[in-house]
N, C-alpha and C positions, 0 to 999 in steps of 0.2 A: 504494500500500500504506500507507502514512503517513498519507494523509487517511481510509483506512478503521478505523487504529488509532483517531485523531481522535475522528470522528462517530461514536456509539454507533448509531444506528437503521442505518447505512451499513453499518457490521460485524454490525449483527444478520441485516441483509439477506444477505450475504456469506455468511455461514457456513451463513443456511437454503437458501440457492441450494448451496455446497458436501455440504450434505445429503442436499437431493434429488437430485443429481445421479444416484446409486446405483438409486434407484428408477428414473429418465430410462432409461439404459441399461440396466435389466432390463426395463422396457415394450417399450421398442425390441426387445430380445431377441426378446421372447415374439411382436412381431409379427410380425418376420423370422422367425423361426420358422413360423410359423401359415402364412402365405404359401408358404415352402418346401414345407410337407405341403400344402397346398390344391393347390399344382402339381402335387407327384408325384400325389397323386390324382385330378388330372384326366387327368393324359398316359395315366393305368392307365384311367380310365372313357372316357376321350376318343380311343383309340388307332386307328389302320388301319396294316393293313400293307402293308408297302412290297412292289411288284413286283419279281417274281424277274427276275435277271439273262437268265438260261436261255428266258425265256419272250420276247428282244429277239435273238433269231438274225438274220442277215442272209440277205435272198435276193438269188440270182441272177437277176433281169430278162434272158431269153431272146425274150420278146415284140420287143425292139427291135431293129432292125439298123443297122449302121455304113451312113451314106451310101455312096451308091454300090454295094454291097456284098449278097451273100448272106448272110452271115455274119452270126450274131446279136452283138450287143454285150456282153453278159455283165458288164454293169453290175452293181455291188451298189446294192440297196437296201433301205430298214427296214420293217419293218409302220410302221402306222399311229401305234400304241400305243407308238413308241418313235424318235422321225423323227431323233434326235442321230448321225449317221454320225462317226466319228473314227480315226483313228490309219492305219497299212500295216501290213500288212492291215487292208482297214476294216473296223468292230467295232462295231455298231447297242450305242448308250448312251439310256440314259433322258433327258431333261433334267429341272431342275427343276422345271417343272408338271408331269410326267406320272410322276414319280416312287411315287405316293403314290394 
């Protein structure tokens, strides 16, 4: 601070850098800004909707039998369109690719 008092062209420097500064961070503003809106407007132009829960039922697999056995095995399984099995009782989930 004392060599800036000092050197005159040092403190001129100083003060036009402290000047601009104002503008710096309303640039910046405006561009963060700009960005924000160009996003939300793409997510709105850019959008699909997400698959219903309701359309990921579990079936029962009666085709298969327990070794040895008459008796069908009564396995659950998912469609296709939703292969994530999870929880007791299982409960056919989306995963993340097939979400969307």
């Amino acid at each position: 601070v004392r060599l800036a008092t000092r050197l005159r062209r040092l403190r001129l420097l100083v003060n036009k850098a402290q000047r601009s500064a104002q503008t710096v961070v309303y640039v910046l503003f405006l561009l963060i800004f700009f960005h924000m809106l160009m996003a939300l407007a793409a997510m709105q132009i850019f959008r699909c909707d997400p698959k219903i829960e309701a359309h990921c039922k579990p079936i029962i697999d009666t085709s298969t039998y327990l070794p040895g056995s008459t008796t069908p095995s009564n396995r659950t399984i998912c469609p296709e369109h939703c292969s994530l099995l999870l929880g007791d009782p299982a409960e056919c989930v989306f995963n993340d690719e097939e979400i969307f």
